[in-house]
One Martini backbone bead per residue (centre of mass of N, CA, C, O) as a GRO file, in nm:
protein
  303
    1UNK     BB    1  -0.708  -0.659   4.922
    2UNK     BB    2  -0.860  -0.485   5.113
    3UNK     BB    3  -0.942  -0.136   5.217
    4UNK     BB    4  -1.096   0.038   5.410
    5UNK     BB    5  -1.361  -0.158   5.279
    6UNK     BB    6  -1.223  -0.144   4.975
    7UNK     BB    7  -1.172  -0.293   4.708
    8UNK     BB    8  -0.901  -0.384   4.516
    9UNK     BB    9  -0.718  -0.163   4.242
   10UNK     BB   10  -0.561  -0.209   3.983
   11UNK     BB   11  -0.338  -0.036   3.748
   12UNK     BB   12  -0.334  -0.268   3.575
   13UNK     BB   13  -0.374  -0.365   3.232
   14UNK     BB   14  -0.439  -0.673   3.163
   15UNK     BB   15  -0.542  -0.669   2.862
   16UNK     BB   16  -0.299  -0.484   2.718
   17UNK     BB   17  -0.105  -0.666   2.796
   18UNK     BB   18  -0.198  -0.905   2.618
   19UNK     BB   19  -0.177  -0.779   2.377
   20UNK     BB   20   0.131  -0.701   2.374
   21UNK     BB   21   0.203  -1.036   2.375
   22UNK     BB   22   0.042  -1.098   2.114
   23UNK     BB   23   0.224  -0.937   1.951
   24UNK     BB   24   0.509  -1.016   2.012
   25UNK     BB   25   0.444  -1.320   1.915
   26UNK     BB   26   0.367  -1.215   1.589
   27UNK     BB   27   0.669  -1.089   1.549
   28UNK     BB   28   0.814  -1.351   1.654
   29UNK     BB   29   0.675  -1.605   1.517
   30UNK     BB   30   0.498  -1.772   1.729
   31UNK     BB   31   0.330  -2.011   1.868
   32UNK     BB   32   0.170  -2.082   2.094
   33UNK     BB   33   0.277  -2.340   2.130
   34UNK     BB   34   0.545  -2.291   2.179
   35UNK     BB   35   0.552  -2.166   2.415
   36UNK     BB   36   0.430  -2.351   2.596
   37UNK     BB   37   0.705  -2.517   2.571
   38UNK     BB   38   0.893  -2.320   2.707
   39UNK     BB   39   0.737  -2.312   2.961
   40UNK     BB   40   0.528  -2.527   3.067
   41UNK     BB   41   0.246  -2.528   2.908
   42UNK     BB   42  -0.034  -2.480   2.809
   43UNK     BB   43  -0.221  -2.325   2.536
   44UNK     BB   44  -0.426  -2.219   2.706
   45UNK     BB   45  -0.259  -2.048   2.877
   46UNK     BB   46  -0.149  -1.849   2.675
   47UNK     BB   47  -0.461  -1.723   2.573
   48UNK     BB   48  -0.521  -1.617   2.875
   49UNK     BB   49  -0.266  -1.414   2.886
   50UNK     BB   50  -0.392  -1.281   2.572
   51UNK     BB   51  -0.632  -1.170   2.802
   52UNK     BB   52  -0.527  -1.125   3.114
   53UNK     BB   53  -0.444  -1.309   3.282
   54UNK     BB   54  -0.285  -1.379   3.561
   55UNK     BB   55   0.103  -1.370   3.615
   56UNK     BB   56   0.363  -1.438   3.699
   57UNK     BB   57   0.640  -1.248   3.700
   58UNK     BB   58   0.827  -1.497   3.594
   59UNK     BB   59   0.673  -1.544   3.343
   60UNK     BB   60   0.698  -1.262   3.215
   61UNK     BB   61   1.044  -1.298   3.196
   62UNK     BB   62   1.044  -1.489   3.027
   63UNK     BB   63   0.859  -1.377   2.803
   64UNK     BB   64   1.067  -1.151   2.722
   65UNK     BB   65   1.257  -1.319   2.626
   66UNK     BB   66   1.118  -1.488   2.431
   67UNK     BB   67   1.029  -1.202   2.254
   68UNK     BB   68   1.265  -0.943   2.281
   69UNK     BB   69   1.206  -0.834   2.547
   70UNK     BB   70   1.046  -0.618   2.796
   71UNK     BB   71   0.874  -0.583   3.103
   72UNK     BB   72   0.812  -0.297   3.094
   73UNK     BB   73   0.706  -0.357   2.757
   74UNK     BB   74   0.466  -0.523   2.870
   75UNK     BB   75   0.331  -0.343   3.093
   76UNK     BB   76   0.330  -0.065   2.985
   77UNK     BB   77   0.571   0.178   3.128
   78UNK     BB   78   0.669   0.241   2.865
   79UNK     BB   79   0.826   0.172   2.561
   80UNK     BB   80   0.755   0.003   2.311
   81UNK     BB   81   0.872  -0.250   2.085
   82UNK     BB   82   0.893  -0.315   1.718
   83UNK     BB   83   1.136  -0.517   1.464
   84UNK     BB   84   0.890  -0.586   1.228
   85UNK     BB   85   0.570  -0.541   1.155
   86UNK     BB   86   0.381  -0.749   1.284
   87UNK     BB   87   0.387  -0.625   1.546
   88UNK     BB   88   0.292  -0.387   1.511
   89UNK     BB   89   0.013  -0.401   1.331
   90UNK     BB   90  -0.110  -0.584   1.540
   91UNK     BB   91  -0.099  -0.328   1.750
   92UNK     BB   92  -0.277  -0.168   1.615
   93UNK     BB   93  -0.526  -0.350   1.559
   94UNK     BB   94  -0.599  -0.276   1.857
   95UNK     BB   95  -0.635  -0.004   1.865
   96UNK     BB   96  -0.823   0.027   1.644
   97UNK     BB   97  -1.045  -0.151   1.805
   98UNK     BB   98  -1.056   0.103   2.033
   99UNK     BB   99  -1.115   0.356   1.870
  100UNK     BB  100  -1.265   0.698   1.799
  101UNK     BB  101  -0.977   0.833   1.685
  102UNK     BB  102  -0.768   0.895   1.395
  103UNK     BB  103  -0.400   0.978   1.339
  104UNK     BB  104  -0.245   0.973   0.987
  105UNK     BB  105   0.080   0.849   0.871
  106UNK     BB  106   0.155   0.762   0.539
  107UNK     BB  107   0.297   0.556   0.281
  108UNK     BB  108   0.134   0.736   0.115
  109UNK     BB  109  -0.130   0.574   0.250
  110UNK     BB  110  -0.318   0.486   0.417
  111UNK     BB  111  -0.475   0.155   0.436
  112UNK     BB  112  -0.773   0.197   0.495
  113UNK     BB  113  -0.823   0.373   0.202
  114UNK     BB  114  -0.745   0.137   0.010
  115UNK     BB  115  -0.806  -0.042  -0.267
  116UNK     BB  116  -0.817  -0.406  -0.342
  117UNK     BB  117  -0.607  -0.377  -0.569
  118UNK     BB  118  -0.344  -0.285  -0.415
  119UNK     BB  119  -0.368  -0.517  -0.258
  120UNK     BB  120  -0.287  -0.688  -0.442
  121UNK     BB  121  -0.031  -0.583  -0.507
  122UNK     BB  122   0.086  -0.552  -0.255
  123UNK     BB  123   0.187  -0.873  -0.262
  124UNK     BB  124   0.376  -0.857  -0.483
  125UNK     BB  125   0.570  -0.607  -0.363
  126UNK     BB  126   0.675  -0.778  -0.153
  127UNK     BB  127   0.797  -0.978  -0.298
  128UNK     BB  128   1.002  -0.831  -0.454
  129UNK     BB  129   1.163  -0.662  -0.227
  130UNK     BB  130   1.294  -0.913  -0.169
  131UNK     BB  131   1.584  -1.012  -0.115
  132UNK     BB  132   1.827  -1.230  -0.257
  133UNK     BB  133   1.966  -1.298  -0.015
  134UNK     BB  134   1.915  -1.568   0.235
  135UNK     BB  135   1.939  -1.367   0.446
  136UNK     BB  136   1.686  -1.247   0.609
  137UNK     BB  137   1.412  -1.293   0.506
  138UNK     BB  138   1.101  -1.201   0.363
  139UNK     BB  139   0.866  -1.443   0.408
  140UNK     BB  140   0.598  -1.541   0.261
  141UNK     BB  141   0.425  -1.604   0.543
  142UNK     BB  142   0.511  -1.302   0.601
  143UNK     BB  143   0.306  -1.172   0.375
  144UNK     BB  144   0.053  -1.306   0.479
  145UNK     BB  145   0.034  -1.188   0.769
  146UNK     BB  146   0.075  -0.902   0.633
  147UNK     BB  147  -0.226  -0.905   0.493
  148UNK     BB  148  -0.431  -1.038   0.687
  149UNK     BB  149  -0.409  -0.744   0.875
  150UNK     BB  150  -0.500  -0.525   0.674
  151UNK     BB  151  -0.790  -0.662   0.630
  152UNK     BB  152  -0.853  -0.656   0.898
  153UNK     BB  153  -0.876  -0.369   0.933
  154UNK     BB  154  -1.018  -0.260   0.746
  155UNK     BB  155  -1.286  -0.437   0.778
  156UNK     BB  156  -1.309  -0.241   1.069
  157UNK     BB  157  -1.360  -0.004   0.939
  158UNK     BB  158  -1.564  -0.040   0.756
  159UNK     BB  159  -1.789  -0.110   0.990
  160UNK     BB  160  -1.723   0.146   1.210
  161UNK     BB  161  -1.656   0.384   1.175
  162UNK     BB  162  -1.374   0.583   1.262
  163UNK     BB  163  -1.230   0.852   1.303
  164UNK     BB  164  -1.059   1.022   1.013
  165UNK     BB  165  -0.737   1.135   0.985
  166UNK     BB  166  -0.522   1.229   0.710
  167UNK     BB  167  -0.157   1.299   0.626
  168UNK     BB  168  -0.053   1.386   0.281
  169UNK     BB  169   0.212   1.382   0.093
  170UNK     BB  170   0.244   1.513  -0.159
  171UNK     BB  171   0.514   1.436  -0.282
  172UNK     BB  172   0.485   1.133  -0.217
  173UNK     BB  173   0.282   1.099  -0.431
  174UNK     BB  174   0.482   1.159  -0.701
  175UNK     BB  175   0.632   0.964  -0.663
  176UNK     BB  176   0.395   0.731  -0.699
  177UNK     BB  177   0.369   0.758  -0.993
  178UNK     BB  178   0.651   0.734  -1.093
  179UNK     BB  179   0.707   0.442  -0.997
  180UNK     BB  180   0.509   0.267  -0.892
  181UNK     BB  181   0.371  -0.047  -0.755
  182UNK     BB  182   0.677  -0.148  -0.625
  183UNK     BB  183   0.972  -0.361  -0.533
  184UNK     BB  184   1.164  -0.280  -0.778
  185UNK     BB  185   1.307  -0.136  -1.050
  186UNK     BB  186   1.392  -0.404  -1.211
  187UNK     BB  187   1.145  -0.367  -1.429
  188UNK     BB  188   0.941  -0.412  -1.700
  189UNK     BB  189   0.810  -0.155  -1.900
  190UNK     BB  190   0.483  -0.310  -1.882
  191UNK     BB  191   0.517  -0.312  -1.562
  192UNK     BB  192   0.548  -0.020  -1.492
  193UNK     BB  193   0.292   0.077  -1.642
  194UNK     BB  194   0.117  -0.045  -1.470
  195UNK     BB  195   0.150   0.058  -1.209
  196UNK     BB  196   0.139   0.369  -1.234
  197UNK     BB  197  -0.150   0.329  -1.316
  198UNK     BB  198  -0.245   0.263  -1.009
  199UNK     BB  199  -0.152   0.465  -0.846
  200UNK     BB  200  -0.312   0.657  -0.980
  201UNK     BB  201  -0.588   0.543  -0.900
  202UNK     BB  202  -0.538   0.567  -0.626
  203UNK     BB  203  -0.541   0.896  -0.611
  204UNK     BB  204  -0.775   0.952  -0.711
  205UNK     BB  205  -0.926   0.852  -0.493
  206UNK     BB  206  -0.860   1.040  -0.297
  207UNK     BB  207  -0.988   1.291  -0.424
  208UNK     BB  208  -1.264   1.150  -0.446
  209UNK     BB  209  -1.270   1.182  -0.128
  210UNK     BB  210  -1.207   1.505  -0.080
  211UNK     BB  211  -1.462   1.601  -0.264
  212UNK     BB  212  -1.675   1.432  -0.091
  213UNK     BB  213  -1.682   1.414   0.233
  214UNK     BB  214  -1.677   1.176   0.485
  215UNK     BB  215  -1.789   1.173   0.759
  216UNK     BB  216  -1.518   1.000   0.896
  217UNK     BB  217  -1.331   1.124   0.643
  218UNK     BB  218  -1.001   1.354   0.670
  219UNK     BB  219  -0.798   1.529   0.435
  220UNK     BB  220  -0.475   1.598   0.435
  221UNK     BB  221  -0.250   1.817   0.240
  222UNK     BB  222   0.107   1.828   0.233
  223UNK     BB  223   0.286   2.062   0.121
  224UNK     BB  224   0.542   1.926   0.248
  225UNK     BB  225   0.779   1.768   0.444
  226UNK     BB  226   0.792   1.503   0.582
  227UNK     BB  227   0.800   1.276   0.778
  228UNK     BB  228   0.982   0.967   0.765
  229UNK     BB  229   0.819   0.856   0.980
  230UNK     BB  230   0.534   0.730   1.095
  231UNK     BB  231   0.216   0.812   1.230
  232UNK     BB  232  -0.008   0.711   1.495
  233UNK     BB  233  -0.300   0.842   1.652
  234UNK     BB  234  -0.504   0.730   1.927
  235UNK     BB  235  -0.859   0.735   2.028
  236UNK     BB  236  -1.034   0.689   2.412
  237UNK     BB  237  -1.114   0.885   2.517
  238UNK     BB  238  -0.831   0.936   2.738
  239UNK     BB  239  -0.711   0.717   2.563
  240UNK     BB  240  -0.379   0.749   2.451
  241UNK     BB  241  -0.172   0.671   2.142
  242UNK     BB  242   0.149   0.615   1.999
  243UNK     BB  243   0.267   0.507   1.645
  244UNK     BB  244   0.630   0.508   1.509
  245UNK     BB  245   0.771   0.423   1.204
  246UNK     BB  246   0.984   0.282   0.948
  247UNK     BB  247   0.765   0.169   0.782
  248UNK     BB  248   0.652   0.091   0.446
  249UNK     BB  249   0.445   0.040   0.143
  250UNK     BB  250   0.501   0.182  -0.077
  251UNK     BB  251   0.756   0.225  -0.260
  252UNK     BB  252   0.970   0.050  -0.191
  253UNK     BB  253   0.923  -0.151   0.054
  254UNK     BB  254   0.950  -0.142   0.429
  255UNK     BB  255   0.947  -0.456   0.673
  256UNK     BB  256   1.242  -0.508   0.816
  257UNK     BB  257   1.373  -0.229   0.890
  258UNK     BB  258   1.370  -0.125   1.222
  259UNK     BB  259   1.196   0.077   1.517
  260UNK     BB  260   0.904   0.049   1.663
  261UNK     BB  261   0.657   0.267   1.844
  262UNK     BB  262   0.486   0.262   2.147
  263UNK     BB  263   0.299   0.514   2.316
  264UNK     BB  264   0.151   0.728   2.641
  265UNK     BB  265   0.343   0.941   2.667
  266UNK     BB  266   0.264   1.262   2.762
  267UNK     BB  267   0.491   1.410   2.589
  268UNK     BB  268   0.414   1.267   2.322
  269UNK     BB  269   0.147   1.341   2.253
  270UNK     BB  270   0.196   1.644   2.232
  271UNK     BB  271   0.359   1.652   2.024
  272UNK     BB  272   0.203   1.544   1.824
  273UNK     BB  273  -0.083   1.704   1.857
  274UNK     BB  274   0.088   1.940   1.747
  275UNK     BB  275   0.179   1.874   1.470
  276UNK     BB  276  -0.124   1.767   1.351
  277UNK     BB  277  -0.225   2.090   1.419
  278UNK     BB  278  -0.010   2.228   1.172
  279UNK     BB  279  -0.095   2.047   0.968
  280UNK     BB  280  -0.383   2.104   0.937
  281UNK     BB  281  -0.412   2.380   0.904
  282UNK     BB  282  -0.186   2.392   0.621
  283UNK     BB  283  -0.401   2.237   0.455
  284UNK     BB  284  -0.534   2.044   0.158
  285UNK     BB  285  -0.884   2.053   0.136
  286UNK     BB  286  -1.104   1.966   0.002
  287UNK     BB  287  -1.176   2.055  -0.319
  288UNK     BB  288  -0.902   2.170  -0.332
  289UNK     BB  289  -0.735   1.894  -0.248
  290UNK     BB  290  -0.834   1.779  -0.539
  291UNK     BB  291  -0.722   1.961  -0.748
  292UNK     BB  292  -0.441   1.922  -0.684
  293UNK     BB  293  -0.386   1.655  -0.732
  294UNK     BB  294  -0.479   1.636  -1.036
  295UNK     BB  295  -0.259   1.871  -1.119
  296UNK     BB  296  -0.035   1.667  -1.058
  297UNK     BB  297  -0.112   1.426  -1.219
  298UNK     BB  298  -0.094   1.547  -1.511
  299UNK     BB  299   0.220   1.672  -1.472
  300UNK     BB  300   0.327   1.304  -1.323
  301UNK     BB  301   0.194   1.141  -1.484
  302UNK     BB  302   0.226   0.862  -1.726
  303UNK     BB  303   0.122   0.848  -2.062
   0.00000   0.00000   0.00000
């Protein structure tokens, strides 16, 4: 409706909407056609919706039922929730491929930093991890999917080179070499001696990336503990979001357990970026912190 003569223009942001959507229909692993049936509608009308197309507020008081989650965080108006490593994942790759600065900090490396050798590992390391009892397992399907993801996001990164700032913790680094690429202690010892000789290979790259300082990517090492759960800030012109997260890749891998979270409020990205900017002052940088790395790996790497 018109308001004296000037076309009337929404606050919700209708794409992020959609993008939203499609994230929790992916973390509850339900495909497009599943949701058409419980709505009562074609499979064409759910991807209009994960496009941002307008739809009855009843529409999606139904559709955050059925995706377990609230209508105000598919709207965006608070705190997004995310109990499972998919629908986080979908939602980081859709901020990262509208980012034009990235602030991550993972354990022990960004995924997007990583090598194709590890991802190959890393597929055989979430299986490890399964637990042994029948309930509640992540199941093969589900670490193809988060695998998936893992490639596009890397694959768009590598082509697109947003600015990325990586926050690593030695310490989480010692810990990484020490057990190696594993998703469970109880493996035999010659697997085990290939794992963390990965690992080793992983943090080199580190070094050698740090050494070099690429133009998109600036690594800083953090001798200090750092935060439990991992966190990364977006950014794109004014739009910035944080996601923080209690999943994680490293060894002993956690995919399962855990409630993460993505949010736009003023107050969390200020303290966001209080803290990465505390924790970058005092990091060890460029050839600094590949010397660093280094004489960690002669310490800690097993012989």
């Amino acid at each position: 409706m018109a308001t004296g003569g000037q076309k009337f223009k929404s606050s919700i942001d209708y794409a992020a909407l959609g993008n939203r959507l499609r994230a929790y229909r992916v973390g509850a692993a339900l495909q497009a056609e599943e949701i058409a049936a419980e709505l009562g509608v074609s499979r064409a009308v759910v991807y209009r919706m994960e496009k941002g197309e307008i739809v009855k507020i009843e529409t999606l008081e139904r559709l955050a039922k059925l995706l377990g989650t609230s209508l105000a965080s598919i709207l965006g108006v608070e705190v997004e929730y995310y109990p499972n490593v998919l629908g986080l994942f979908e939602r980081m790759r859709q901020l990262e491929q509208t980012s034009e600065r990235i602030f991550a900090h993972f354990e022990p490396i960004s995924q997007l930093l990583t090598s194709d050798a590890y991802l190959q590992s890393l597929h055989t390391m979430l299986l490890e991890a399964v637990p042994r009892q029948t309930g509640g397992v992540f199941k093969q399907k589900e670490v193809d999917e988060l695998m998936r993801i893992i490639v596009e996001r890397r694959a768009w990164f590598e082509s697109k080179r947003p600015h990325l700032v990586a926050l690593i913790g030695l310490q989480e680094l010692q810990r990484f070499v020490q057990l190696g690429v594993v998703g469970r202690l109880e493996l035999p010892d010659e697997i085990r001696r290939e794992r963390q000789q990965l690992a080793v290979l992983e943090v080199e790259r580190m070094a050698d990336l740090m050494e070099n300082e690429p133009l998109n990517v600036q690594i800083g090492l953090i001798d200090d503990v750092m935060p439990s759960s991992t966190f990364q800030l977006f950014t794109s012109g004014r739009r910035k979001f944080v996601a923080v997260s209690p999943f994680r890749l490293g060894e002993i891998p956690n995919v399962r357990t855990g409630i993460a979270t993505v949010t736009a409020a003023p107050e969390a990205l200020k303290m966001y970026e209080n803290m990465i900017a505390r924790l970058w002052r005092h990091a060890h940088k460029g050839k600094a912190g590949a010397q660093l790395l280094r004489e960690m790996l002669k310490r800690h790497a097993a012989p």
